[in-house]
N, C-alpha and C positions, 0 to 999 in steps of 0.2 A: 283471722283474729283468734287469736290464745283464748282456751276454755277457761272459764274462772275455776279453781277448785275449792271444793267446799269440802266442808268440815261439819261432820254429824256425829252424832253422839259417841259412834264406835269408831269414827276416826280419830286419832287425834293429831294436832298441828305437829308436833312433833313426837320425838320415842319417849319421851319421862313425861308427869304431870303430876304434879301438887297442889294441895289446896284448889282444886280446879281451873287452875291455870297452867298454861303452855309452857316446859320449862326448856327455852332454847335463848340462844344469845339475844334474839330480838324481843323475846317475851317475856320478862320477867315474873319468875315464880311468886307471888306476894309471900313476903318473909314476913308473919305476924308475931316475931320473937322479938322487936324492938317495942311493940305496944305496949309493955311492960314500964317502958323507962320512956314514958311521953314527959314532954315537957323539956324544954333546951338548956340542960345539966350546966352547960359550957356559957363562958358570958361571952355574949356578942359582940366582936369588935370590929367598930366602923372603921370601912375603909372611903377615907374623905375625899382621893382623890376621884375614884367613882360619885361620891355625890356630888360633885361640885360641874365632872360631865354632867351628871346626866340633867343637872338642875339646870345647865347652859343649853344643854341640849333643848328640852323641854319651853325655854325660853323663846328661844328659835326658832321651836317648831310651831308656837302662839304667834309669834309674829309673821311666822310664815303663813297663816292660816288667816292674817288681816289683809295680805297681799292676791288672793285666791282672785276678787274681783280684779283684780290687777294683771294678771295674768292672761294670756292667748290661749285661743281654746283651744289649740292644737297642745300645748302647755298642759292646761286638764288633761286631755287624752293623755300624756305620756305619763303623769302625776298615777294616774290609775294604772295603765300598764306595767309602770314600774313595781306599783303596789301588787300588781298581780302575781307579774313575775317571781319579787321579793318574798310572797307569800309562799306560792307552789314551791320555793328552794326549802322551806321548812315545813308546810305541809307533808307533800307529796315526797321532798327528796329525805331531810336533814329525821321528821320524824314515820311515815311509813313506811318509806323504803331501807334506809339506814336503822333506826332504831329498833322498827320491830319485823324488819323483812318479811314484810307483808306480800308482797310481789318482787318481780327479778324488773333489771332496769338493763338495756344496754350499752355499749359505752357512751354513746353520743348522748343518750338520754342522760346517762349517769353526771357525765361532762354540763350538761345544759344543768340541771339540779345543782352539781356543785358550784357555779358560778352564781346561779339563783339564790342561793345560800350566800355568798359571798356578800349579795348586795343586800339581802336581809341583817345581816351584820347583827347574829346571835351567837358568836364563838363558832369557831369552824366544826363540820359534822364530827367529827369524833369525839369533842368535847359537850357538844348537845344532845351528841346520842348516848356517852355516857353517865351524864348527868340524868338523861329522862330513863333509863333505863331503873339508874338508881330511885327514881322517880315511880316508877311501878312495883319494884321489888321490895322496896322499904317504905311505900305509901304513908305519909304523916306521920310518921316518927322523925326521929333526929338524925336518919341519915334521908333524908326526902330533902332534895337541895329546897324546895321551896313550900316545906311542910306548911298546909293552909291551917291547921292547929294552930298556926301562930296568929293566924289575925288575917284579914284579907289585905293589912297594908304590906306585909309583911311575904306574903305568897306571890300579889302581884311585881312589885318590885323590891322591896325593901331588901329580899336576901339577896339581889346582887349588891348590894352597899355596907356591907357586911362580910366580914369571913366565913367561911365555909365553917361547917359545925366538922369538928373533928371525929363525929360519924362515917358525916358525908364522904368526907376523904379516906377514912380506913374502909370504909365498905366499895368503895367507889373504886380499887382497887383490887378489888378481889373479882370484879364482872368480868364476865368472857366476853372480849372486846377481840378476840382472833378475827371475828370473819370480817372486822373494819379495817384489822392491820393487815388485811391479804387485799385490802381494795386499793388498788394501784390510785387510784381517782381521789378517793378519802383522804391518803399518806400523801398526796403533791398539794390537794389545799390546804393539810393541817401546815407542811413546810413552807409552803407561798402565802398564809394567810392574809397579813398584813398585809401584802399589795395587792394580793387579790377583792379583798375590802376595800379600799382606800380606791381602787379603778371601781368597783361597781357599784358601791352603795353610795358614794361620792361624787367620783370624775364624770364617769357616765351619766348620769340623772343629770349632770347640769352642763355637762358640754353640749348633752344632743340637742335642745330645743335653744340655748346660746349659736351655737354653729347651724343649723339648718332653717331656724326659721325668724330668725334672731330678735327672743325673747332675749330681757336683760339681764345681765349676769347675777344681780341680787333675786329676783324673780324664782330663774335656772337654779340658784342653789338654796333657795328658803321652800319652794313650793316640793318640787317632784325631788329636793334631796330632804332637806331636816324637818320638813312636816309630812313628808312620809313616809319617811322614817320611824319617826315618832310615833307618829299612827298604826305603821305595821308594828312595832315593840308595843303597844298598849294591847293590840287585836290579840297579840299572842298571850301575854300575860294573862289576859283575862281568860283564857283556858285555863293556867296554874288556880288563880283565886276564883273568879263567878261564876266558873265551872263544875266549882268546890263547894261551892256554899246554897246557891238560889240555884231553882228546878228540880223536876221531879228525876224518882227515882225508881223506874219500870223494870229494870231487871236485875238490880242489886240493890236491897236496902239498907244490906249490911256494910255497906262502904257509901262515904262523900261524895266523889263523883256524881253529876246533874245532869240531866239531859236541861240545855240552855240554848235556847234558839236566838239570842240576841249574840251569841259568843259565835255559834255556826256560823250567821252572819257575816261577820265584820274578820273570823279567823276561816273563811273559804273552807266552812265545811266540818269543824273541830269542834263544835261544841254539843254532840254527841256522846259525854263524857261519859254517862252511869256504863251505854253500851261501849264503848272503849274499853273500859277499865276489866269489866264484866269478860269481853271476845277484843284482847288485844291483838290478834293473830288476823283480824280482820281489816282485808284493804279500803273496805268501805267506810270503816269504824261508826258505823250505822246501818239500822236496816232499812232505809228508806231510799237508795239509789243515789240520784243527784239531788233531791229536795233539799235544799240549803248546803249542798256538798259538792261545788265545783271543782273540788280537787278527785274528787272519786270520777267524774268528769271530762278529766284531764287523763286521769291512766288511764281510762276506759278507751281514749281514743287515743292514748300513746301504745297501746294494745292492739287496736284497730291498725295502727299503722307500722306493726311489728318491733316497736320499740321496746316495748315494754310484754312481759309475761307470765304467768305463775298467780296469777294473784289467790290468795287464799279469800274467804269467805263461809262464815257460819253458815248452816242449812237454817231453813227456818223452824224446821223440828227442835234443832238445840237450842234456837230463841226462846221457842216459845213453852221450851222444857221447863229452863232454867227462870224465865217471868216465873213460871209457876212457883218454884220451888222457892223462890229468894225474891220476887220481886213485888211491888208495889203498882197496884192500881193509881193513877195518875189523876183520874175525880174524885175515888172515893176515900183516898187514901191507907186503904188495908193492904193488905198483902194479895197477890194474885194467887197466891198459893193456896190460903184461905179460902176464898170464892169456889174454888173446885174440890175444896174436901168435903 
């Protein structure tokens, strides 16, 4: 098993750093030069044919979720597996391996992630990584694809039904996106997308429990394809919004991000936000191990079993530095930094 490496105060994740953050293609620098011009200059224009998916979609996945008793329980089983799977492809692959190359992955793992992704059907990894990337480096301003300043309807889904703020897009162009165009893996699913989506978040989910144990075909495609579907797009979301807004905030006060135990939940492990945003460099994106974090879980034993390697991780020194310095007591609401001067 691969040693995890950590990162102490006189290490640092990478050769530059600004503003206290990591500044390398997976971690972006926070650029505080947009806060200046909050507020979405640009008027927003719906794009209908996205609302009208997602509003069928959503439909679908309501009446998928009337049919639940209806289903075989080997049905449930795959309904959750799939949700697993579909998750770890953007947990584990799409945002901490890709986004903020937090640990190394090898091909087969890299392979198993990008498929897994595929059937989460969140835009292919170079487009999710670089949107979240733009996502840390321009946090809540006007180029933050799903700036939560705007409203939580707005953070959770709303700016996919909507055009991109022409931030987003100028900045969004300017991210070192090299170490994703050298990933052999990255560049065949962004070119195969659409079938690769359409086979896994789709075909698969409802052929397998149709053909093998023969659930009925409306069943096969409402339960384990367009209600869990639907379910893993909310779980995510609600990282971008209620992750933004409710929960405390222990080691950075100075920024939105929350530490949210109902979002860690339901997004395998993600809603660890305040420490995310605070130690993006970290593969845990928590300092609590697996406590609501089955994806830290997941590399831990794709590590165990040589798949996976490198993983970075904070020391607890620079935890519980940085609590002091910026962060917030969680009962009494002061600052921890406070408390020890």
């Amino acid at each position: 098993m691969t040693e995890t490496q950590t990162i102490s105060h006189h290490q640092a994740p990478t050769t530059k750093r600004r503003n206290g953050h990591a500044a390398s293609p997976g971690n972006g620098v926070l650029d505080t030069e947009l806060k200046a011009k909050e507020g979405r200059g640009a008027k927003m224009q719906l794009v209908w044919r996205n609302i009208v998916l997602m509003c069928l979609l959503h439909v679908g996945a309501v009446y998928g979720f009337t049919l639940i008793t209806s289903a075989r329980a080997l049905t449930l089983v795959w309904t959750a597996v799939c949700y697993a799977i579909s998750g770890l492809g953007i947990t584990a692959g799409a945002h901490r391996l890709w986004s903020h190359r937090t640990y190394k992955a090898s091909f087969p793992l890299r392979v198993f992630l990008a498929l897994a992704n595929s059937m989460a059907f969140q835009n292919d990894v170079y487009e999710w990584a670089r949107d979240h990337r733009s996502h840390h480096k321009y946090s809540e301003t006007d180029a933050d694809p799903h700036n939560a300043t705007q409203g939580f309807f707005f953070s959770h889904v709303g700016w996919l039904l909507v055009r991109k703020h022409p931030e987003v897009v100028a900045k969004g162009k300017k991210l070192d996106m090299s170490d994703l165009e050298a990933d052999a893996v990255v560049m065949f699913q962004r070119r195969h997308y659409l079938l690769s989506m359409l086979l896994m978040c789709f075909l698969v989910p409802t052929l397998v429990p149709w053909w093998l144990w023969g659930e009925s075909l409306e069943v096969a495609y409402l339960v384990p394809g367009l209600f869990r579907y639907a379910l893993q797009l909310n779980a995510t979301w609600l990282v971008n919004s209620a992750a933004h807004m409710w929960g405390n905030r222990p080691y950075d006060i100075r920024i939105n991000p929350r530490e949210n135990r109902f979002v860690s939940f339901s997004a395998l492990g993600e809603g660890f936000h305040n420490y995310h945003h605070t130690f993006p460099f970290d593969y845990s994106t928590s300092e609590f191990g697996w406590r609501l974090n089955p994806t830290t879980a997941f590399i831990d034993l794709m590590c165990a079993l040589g798949l996976a390697s490198e993983r970075k991780k904070a020391t607890p020194e620079m935890v519980l530095a940085r609590m002091q310095r910026t962060g917030k007591d969680p009962n009494t609401g002061t600052s921890t930094g406070s408390k020890s001067g």
